[in-house]
N, C-alpha and C positions, 0 to 999 in steps of 0.2 A: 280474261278480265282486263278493264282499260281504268286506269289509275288517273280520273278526272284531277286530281287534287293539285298532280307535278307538268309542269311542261318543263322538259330541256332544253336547252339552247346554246349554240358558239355562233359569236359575234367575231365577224370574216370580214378583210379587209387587206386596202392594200396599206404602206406605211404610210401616219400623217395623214389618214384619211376620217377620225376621230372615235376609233373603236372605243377607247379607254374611256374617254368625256361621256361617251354614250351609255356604259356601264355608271360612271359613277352616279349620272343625274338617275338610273332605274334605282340606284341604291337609295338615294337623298328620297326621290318621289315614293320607293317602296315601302318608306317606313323603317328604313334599317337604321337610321341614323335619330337621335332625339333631335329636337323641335331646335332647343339653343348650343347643342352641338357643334363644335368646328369642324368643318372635313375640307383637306387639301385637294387639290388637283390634281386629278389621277389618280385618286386614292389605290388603285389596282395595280401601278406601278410602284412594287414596296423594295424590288431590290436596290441596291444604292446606286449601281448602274444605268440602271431602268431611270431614275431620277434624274441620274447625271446627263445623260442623253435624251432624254426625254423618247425614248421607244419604248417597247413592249418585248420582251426577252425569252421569257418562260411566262407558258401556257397557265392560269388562276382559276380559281373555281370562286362564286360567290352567290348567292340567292338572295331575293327579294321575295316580296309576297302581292298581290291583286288580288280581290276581293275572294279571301279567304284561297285562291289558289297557289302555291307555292312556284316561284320559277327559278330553275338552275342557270344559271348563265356562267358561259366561260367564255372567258377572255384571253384571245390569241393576238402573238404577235402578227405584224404587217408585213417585218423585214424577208425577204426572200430566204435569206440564208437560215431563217429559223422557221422553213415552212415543214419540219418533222415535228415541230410542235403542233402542228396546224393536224397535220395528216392523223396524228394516233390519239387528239382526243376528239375527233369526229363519230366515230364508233362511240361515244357515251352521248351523245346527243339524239333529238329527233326531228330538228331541224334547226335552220341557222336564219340570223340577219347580215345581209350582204351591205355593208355601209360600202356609199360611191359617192365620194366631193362633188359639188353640186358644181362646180369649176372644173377640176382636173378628169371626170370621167373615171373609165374602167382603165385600171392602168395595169399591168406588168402580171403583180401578184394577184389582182382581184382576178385575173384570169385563171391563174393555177389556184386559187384555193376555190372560185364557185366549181371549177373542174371537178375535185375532187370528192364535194358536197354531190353534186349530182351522178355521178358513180354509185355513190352510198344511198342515192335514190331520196336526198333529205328534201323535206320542203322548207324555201326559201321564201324570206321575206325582204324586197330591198327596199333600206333605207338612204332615203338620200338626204346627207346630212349639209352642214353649213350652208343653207339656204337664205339666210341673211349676208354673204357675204355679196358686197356690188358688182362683182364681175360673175356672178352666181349663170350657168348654162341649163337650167332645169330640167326644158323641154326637149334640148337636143341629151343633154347627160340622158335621159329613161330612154331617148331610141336607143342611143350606143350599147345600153341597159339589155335592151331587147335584141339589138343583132349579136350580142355579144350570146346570149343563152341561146339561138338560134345556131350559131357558128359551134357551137360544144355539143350541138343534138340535142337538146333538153326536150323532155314528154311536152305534150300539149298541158297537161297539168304542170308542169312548173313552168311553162311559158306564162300562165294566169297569174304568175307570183303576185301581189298585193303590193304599193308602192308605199311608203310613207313618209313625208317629208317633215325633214327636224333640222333645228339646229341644236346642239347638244349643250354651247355656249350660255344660251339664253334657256332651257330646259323647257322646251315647246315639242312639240308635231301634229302633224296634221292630215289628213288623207286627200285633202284637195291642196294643188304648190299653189292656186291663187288664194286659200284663206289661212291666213297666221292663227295657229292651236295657240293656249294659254296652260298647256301642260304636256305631262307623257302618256296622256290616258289612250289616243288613238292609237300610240306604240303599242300598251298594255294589252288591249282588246283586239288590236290586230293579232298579237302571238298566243292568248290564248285562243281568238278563233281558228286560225290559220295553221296552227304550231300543232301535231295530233301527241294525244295524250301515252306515256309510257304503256304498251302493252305484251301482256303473259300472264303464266298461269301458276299463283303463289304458293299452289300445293303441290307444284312439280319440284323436282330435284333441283337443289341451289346451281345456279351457272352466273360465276360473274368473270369480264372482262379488265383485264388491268390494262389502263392506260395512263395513268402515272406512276410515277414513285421516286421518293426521296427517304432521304436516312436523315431524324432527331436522334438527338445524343440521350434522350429519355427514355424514348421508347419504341428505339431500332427504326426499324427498316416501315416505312408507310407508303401503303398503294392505295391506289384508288381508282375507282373505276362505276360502272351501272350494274346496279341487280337486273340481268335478263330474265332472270327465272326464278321459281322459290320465295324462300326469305333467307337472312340471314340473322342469329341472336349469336350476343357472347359467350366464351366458351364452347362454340360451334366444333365439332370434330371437323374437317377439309382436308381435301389431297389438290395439289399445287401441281397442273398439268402444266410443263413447259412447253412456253413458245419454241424455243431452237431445238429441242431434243424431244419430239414426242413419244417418245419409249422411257421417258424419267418425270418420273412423278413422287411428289414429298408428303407425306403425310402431315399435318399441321394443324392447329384451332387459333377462334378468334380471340385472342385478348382482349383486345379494345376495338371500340367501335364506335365512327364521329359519322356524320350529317353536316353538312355547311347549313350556317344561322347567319345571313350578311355576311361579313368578311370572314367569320369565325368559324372553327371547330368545335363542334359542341358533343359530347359523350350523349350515346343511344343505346338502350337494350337490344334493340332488335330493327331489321328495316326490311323491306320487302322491293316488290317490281318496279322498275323508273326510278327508284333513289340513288341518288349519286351520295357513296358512302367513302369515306378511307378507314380501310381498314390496318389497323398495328400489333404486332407480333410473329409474322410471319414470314420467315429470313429466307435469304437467298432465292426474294420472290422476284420477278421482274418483267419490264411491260411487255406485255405481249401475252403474257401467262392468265392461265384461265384456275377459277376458285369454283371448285364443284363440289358438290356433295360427298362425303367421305367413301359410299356404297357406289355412286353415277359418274365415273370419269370421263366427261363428255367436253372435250375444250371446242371454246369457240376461234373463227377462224380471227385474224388480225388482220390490220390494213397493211398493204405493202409499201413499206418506207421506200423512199425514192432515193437512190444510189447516191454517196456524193461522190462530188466532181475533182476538190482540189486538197490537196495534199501538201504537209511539212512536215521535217524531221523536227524533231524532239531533241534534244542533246543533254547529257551533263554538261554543267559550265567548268570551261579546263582553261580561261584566260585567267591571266595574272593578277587579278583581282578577284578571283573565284573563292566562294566561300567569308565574303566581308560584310556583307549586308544582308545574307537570306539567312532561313530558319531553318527553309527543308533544300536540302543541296543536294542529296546522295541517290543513285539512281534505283532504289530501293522507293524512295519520299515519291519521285520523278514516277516510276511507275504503278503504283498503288493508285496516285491521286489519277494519272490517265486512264485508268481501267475502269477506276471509278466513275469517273464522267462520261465514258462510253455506255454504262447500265443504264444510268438515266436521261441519256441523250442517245436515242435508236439515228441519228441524222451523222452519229460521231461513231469513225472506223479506227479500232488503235491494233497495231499491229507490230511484235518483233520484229526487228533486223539483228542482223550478221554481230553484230556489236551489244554487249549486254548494255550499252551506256547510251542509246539512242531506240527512239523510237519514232515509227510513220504513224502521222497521225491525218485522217481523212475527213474533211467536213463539206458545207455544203457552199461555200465561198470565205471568202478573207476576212468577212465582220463575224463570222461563224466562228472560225480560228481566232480572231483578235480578241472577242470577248471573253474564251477560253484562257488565251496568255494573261487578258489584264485581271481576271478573277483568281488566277493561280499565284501573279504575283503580288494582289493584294493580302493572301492566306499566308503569305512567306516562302512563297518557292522561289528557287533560285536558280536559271536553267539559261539554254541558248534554241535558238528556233535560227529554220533554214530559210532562203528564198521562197515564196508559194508558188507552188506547180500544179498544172491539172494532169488529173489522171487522162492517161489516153487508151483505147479500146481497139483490138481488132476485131474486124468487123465485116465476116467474108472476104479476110484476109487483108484488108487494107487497112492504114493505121489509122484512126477516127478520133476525134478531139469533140470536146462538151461547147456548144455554140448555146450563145446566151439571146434572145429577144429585149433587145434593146430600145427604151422608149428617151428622147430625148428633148425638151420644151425649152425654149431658146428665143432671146427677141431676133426680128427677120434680118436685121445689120448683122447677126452673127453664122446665119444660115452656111454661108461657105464658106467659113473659114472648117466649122463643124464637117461639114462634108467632105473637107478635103481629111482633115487628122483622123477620120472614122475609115476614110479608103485607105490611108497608109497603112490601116490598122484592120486590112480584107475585109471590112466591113459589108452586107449588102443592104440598101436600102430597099425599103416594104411600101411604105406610105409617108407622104406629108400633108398634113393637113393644116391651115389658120386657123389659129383662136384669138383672137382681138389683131392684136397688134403681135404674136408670138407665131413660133411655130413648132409645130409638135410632130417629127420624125420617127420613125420606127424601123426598126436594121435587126438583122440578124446579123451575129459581129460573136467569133470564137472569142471565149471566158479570158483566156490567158494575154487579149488585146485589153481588156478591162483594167489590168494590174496599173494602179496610179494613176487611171485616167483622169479619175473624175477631180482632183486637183488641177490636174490640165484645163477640165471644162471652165472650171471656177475662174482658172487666171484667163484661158480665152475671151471670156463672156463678160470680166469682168464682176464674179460674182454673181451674175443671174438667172448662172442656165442652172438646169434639174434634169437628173438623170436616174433611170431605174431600169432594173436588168433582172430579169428570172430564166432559168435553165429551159432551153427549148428544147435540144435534139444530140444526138451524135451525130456529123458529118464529118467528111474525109478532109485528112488533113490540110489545111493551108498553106502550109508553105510558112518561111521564115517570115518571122515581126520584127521590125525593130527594136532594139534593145530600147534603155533608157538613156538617154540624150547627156546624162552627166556621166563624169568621171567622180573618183573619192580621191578627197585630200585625205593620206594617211600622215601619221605620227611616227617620226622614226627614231624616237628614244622613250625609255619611261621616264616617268616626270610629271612637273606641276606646269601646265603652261602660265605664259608669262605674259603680260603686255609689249614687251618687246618684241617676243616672236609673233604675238600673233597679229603686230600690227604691219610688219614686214610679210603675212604669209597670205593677210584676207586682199593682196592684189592678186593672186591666182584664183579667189573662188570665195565662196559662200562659207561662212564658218559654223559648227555647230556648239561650239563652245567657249566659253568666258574665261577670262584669267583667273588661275588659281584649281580649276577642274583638272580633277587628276587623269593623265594619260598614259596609254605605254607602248610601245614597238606595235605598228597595225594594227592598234586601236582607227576608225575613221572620223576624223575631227572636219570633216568637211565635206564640200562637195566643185570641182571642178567643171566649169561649164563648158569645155574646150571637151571633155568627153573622153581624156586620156586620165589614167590613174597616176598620183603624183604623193612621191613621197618628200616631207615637210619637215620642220624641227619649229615645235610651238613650245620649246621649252627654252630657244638660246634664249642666252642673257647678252646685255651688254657689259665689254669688257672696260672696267674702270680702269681709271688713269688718273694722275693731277689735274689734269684738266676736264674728264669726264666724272656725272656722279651718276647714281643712278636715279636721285631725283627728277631729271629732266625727262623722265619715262610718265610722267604724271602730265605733259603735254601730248602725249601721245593719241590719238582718240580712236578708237574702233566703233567701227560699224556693230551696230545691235546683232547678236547670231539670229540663226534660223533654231527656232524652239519645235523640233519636232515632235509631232504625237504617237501613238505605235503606231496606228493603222498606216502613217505618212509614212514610219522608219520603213515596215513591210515592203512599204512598195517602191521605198528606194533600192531597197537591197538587191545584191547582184548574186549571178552564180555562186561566185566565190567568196563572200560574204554571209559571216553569221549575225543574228543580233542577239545580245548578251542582254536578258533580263534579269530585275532583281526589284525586290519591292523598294528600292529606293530607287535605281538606273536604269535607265534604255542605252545601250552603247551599241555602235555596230563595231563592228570588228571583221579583217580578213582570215580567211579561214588558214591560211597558213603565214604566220606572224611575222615571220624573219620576213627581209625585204631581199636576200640572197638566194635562198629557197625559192618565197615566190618566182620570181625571174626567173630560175631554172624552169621549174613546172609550167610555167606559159610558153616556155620557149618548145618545150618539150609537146603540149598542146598544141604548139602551132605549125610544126614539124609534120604531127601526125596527121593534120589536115592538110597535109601540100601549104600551108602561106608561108613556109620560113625556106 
C-alpha cells in the first residue's frame, strides 16, 4: 500500500547556506501560520542557543500541508560537527532537499550529508537558494551540483534530480533561474512529484524505527520515529528491541501518542505507514531501538553513526573558588548529566577513567564539545574541561590521525600569506579556484592543526576570510605542529587584582582581566606574546607614605583586556592547563597551582626528554 496523502522530507545543507529560512517560508505558505500572525525568523531555531548564534543545533520536525497532501519536513543542522543529527534522522525520511548558495556552491558538509542521503538511496531535490543575491553563480553552482553527485556515484536516477531555484528571503522559486516565481508553489509540486510517497503494508506487524528522543518532566521519556509497517493506537501492547544489545528486549505499551500539526504536537488515537509520530511512555527506550508488535520481534537495521574524532576530560572543579557559583558541582551531578547527553546524542562518546572524579568525553569536533560545556553551564553545572585532542587510531600498525577537508575563501591579496600558515600547519593543497575577485582553496590539513585557527584566519585576512572543515579520512601520523605562539601570564598570589598591578604587568602581554576580578595562585590572567609562561602579582598595591596616596592610582589608565569566548578560551588552552567553568566564569587555570611544584614537574618533563 502507498500512503498518497504524506511525503517525508530532510532539508540538507551545508552551514549558512538557508535551510531554516527555507523551512520557515514552507510553514508561512503552507497554512500553518494565521493570515495576521507574527512569525520570527527561523522560527525552527527555538533553542536559545540556536538563536544566539544564529545556527541550527538539533535536528526538528514540523509539517506543512499542499493541496490536501500532508508534508513532514525536518530540519537539520549545517554545522559539521552536528552531522550525527543529520545521519540518524535520515532513515525517517523518503527523500531530501539539498539547498546549495547560489554564490558559495557545494561546500564541505553538502558533500557529507548528499553522501549519506545517497547511500540510503533517497531521492533528491536540489534547491538552489539566494538567487537574488548580485554576486549570485547560478549556472556554474548546478555544474559543480552535477560533478559533485557524479564524484559520490550517484544512479543515473539521482543524476535527473530536478533543480529549483528560490530565494527563501523574498519567499519565491522557480523551475527556470531566468524566470523569477511569485511564490513556493514550484517547490510544493516539485516534492510532492519527485519526493515518492510512504510505503507498506498496514496489516503487517507494527515495526517502528526510533530516531530521536528526548526526556519532558511530564511525560518521560519521547521517541520518535517512522511507522515502517502496521499501525500503531494507544494503549498498544510493544516490546522495545535494542539497538546496542540485540538479545534484550522490554516489554512496553503506548501511552500517548502525538503527530506533528506545523510546529506542534498534537495528541492521535492511532497512526499508521509514513507517519512521523512521537511516541510517550516508554522508558529506557533509545535511538536506534526498534517498536515492534508485542507477538513479531523484528528490529530494523539503524544507520551507522560515524566515529568521533576529538576528545576532553571532564573534571570536578577542585580550584579555590570551586563550589561558589554553580548549583550541580559533585561528580554524581557531573556524571548523570553526561551519560544523559550521550543517549540522545549517538555523535557523543562518555567514558570512565581511572579517577571517579573525571570523565573522556568524545565528540565530533570543538563546536560539538563547546556547545555541550555552554548548555551544561547554563543548567548550573560547575566543572573544569581539559585541552581538546583528537583521538588517534592504529592502523595496520601505524599510528593514524583524523585529517579534516579543508575549504578556505579568501580575497587573492591574502592567498600567501594563507598558504604559508596552512603548510606550517602539514597542510596539503587539493585545488584553487577564482571566484570574482576571491579565492577558494581546498587542503586536506590533520584536525588537530585546526585548533584556534580560524581566529588566526580572521586577524590574517583581516576579517574576510571563511573557512569550513568536515572529517575526511585517517592518515598516518604527521609529525609535530606547532604549539600556540603565546605564553600565559599567571597570577601568583590570591587576591582582588588592583589597577596598580595591572597596569605595571599589561607591559608583558595581553590582559584577560579588569581591576577588582577575583584571582588566585595559577589562576591565568593573561596571555604573553614572547611564548614563555610568566608568573605576575596583579594584586600588588602601592605602598603609602606622606608623600604617596593611593589616589593618584585613578591616573593610572589600562588597556581594555581581551574578552574571551569559550570556544576562543578552548583554544587557547595548553597541555597543562584546565578551564574552570561555572554559570557565571570562564577562568583558565594551570593544572598544577603552586608555581614551585610546577617548576619541578617541567623540569622533571624536560629531563625525560633529553632537553635538560
Amino acid at each position: 500500500m502507498i500512503n498518497e496523502k504524506i511525503r517525508n522530507i530532510a532539508i540538507i545543507a551545508h552551514v549558512d547556506h538557508g535551510k531554516t529560512s527555507i523551512v520557515n517560508e514552507m510553514l508561512k505558505q503552507g497554512n500553518v501560520f494565521r493570515e495576521n500572525q507574527v512569525v520570527e525568523d527561523r522560527v525552527m531555531d527555538s533553542n536559545a542557543l540556536e538563536k544566539e548564534r544564529g545556527i541550527t543545533i538539533l535536528s526538528k520536525n514540523a509539517s506543512c500541508s499542499y493541496n490536501g497532501i500532508k508534508i513532514n519536513v525536518i530540519d537539520t543542522p549545517g554545522h559539521a560537527d552536528f552531522g550525527g543529527e543529520v545521519e540518524r534522522v535520515l532513515k525517517m525520511v523518503d527523500g531530501v532537499l539539498l539547498v546549495v548558495d547560489a554564490y558559495e556552491g557545494p561546500m564541505p558538509q553538502t558533500r557529507f550529508v548528499l553522501e549519506k542521503a545517497l547511500e540510503l538511496k533517497l531521492k533528491v531535490i536540489v534547491v538552489v537558494n539566494k538567487i537574488d543575491r548580485p554576486d549570485a553563480r547560478i549556472n556554474e553552482v548546478q555544474d559543480e551540483v552535477l560533478e559533485l553527485l557524479m564524484d559520490l556515484d550517484a544512479t543515473d536516477e539521482q543524476l535527473d534530480a530536478p533543480f529549483v531555484y528560490c530565494s527563501a528571503r523574498e519567499g519565491i522559486a522557480s523551475l527556470d533561474p531566468q524566470v523569477k516565481g511569485s511564490d513556493f508553489k514550484p517547490l510544493f509540486e516539485s516534492i510532492i512529484k519527485n519526493i515518492p510517497a510512504p510505503e507498506g503494508n498496514p496489516d503487517s506487524p507494527l515495526r517502528m524505527l526510533i530516531s530521536s528522543a528526548e526526556h519532558n518532566d511530564y511525560v518521560g521519556k519521547l521517541a520518535v520515529g517512522k511507522i515502517e509497517a502496521g499501525k500503531m493506537k494507544i494503549n498498544d501492547p510493544i516490546i522495545v528491541c535494542n539497538y546496542h544489545n540485540p538479545d534484550k528486549m522490554i516489554k512496553s505499551k503506548i501511552v500517548s501518542l502525538f503527530t506533528y500539526e506545523g510546529l506542534k504536537r498534537v495528541p492521535t488515537e492511532s497512526a499508521t505507514i509514513g507517519d512521523i509520530v512521537c511516541v510517550a511512555g516508554v522508558e529506557d527506550i533509545m535511538i536506534g531501538d526498534t517498536l515492534c508488535d508485542i507477538n513479531y520481534p523484528n528490529p530494523l537495521e539503524f544507520v551507522k553513526i560515524a566515529e568521533p574524532s576529538v576528545e576532553m576530560t571532564f573534571l570536578v572543579n577542585n580550584s579555590p573558588f570551586a563550589g561558589k557559583e554553580g548549583k550541580f558541582v559533585t561528580s554524581r551531578h557531573l556524571r548523570d548529566r553526561l551519560f544523559k547527553e550521550a543517549d540522545k546524542d549517538l555523535s557523543l562518546k562518555v567514558s570512565e577513567t581511572s579517577s571517579t572524579e573525571a570523565f573522556t568525553v568524545c565528540g565530533r569536533g570543538e563546536m560539538h564539545l563547546s556547545i555541550l560545556i555552554e548548555n551544561m553551564r547554563r543548567d548550573g553545572y560547575e566543572f573544569q574541561v581539559s585541552q581538546p585532542r583528537v583521538r588517534y587510531k592504529e592502523i595496520d600498525g601505524k599510528k593514524c590521525e583524523p585529517i579534516d577537508r579543508l575549504i578556505i575563501d579568501v580575497p587573492e591579496e591574502y592567498v600567501g600569506t594563507i598558504m604559508n600558515k596552512i603548510g606550517t600547519r602539514k597542510g596539503d593543497l587539493i585545488s584553487m579556484s577564482p571566484k570574482g575577485n576571491r579565492m577558494k582553496m581546498e587542503f586536506y590539513i590533520p584536525e588537530r592543526a585546526l585548533f584556534g585557527f580560524k581566529s588566526q584566519l580572521l586577524t590574517d585576512t583581516k576579517g574576510e576570510g571563511i573557512m569550513s572543515s568536515v572529517f575526511y579520512d585517517y592518515e598516518p601520523y604527521k609529525g609535530e605542529i606547532a604549539s600556540r605562539e603565546y605564553g600565559s601570564l599567571i597570577a601568583h598570589e590570591t587576591g582582588e587584582a588592583v589597577t596598580y598591578g595591572l597596569f605595571y604587568t599589561q607591559e608583558r602581554g595581553d590582559l584577560f582581566i579588569t581591576p577588582g576580578t577575583p584571582v588566585y595562585a595559577g589562576m591565568v590572567v593573561g596571555r604573553n606574546p614572547k611564548g614563555d609562561d610568566l608568573v605576575i602579582n596583579v594584586c600588588k598595591k602601592k605602598h603609602l607614605s606622606n608623600c604617596r596616596s593611593s589616589g593618584s592610582d585613578d591616573a593610572l589608565k589600562l588597556i581594555p583586556p581581551i574578552q574571551m569566548s569559550l570556544e576562543e578560551s578552548l583554544d587557547f588552552l595548553n597541555f597543562d592547563e584546565y578551564l574552570e567553568v561555572t554559570p557565571k566564569s570562564i577562568r583558565i587555570r594551570k593544572i598544577i597551582l603552586d608555581h614551585n611544584m610546577r617548576m619541578r614537574e617541567r623540569a622533571k618533563i624536560l629531563a625525560e626528554q633529553g632537553k635538560l
